[in-house]
C-alpha positions as CSV (number, residue, x, y, z in Angstrom):
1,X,75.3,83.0,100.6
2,X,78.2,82.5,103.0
3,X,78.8,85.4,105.4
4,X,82.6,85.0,104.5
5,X,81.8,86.2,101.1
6,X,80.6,89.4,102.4
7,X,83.8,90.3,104.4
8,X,86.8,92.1,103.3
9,X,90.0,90.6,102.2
10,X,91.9,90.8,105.3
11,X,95.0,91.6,103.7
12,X,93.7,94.3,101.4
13,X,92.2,95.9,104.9
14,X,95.2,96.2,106.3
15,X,97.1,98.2,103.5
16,X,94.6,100.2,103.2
17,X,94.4,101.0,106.9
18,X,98.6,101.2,106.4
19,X,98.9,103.7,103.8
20,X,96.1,105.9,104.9
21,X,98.0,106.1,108.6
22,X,101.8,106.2,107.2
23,X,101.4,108.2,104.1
24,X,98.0,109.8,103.6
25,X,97.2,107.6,100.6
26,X,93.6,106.3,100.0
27,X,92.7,103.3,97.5
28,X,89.6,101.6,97.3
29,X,90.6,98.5,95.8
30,X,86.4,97.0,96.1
31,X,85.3,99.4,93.3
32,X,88.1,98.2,90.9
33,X,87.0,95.6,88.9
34,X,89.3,92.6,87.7
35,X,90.6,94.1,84.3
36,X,91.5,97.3,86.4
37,X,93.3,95.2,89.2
38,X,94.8,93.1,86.1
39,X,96.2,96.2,84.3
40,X,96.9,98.1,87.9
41,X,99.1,95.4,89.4
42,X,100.8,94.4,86.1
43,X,102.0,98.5,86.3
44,X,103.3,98.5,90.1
45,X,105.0,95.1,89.4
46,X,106.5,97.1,86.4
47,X,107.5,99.6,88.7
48,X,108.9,97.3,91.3
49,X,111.2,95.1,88.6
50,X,112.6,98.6,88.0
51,X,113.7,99.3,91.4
52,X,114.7,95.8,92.2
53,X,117.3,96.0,89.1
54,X,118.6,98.9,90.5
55,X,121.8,99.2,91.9
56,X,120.1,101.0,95.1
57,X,118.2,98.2,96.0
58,X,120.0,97.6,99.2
59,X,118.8,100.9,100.1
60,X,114.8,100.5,98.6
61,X,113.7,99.6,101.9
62,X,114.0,102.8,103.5
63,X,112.2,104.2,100.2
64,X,109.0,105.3,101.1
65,X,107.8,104.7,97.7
66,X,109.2,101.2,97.5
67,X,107.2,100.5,100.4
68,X,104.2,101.9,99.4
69,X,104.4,100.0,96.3
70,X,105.3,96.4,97.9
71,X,102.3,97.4,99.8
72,X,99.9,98.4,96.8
73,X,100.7,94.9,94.7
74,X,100.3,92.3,98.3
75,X,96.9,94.2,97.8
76,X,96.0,94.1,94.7
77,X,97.1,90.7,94.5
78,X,94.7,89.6,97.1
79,X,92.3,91.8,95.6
80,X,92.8,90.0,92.1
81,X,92.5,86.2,93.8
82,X,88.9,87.8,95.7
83,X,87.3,88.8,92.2
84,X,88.6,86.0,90.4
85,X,86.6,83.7,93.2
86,X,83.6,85.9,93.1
87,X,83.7,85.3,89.6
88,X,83.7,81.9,89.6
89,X,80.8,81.8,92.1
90,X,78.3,83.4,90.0
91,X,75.8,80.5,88.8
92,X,73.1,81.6,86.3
C-alpha cells in the first residue's frame, strides 16, 4: 500500500477547513460512499444550474450560499474521482 492512498484529498481538506471557518458548516465527505457523492453532487449541481440561469448571476458571487455551494461540488467532485480510484484498486 502506498502512503499516498492513505492521505486526504487535498482539495476536499481544504473546503472542509473553508466552510467550517467561514460559515460554521461541517461535512465529512470520507464516510459518504460513491452512490451518496453520485446523488449529492448531481443535487448541488442542480442547484447551481439554477442560480447560474438566473438573471442575478452577476450578483451570485457575493451569495454566501452560491459560494458555499461552488465549494461543496469542487469537493465532492474530488471526493467522487478518490472513491472511484479506491475502487478500482481493490484486487481480490
Amino acid at each position: 500500500m502506498n502512503l499516498n492512498e492513505l492521505q486526504e484529498n487535498k482539495k476536499t481538506k481544504i473546503v472542509k477547513r473553508a466552510l467550517r471557518e467561514h460559515y460554521d458548516v461541517r461535512m465529512n465527505f470520507e464516510r459518504l460512499t460513491l452512490k451518496q457523492t453520485q446523488n449529492m453532487l448531481l443535487k448541488v449541481r442542480g442547484l447551481l444550474k439554477e442560480t447560474r440561469s438566473s438573471r442575478a448571476i452577476h450578483k451570485s458571487h457575493d451569495n454566501p450560499s452560491y459560494v458555499k455551494l461552488v465549494m461543496v461540488e469542487q469537493a465532492l467532485s474530488a471526493q467522487m474521482v478518490d472513491l472511484r480510484n479506491q475502487r478500482s484498486r481493490i484486487v481480490v
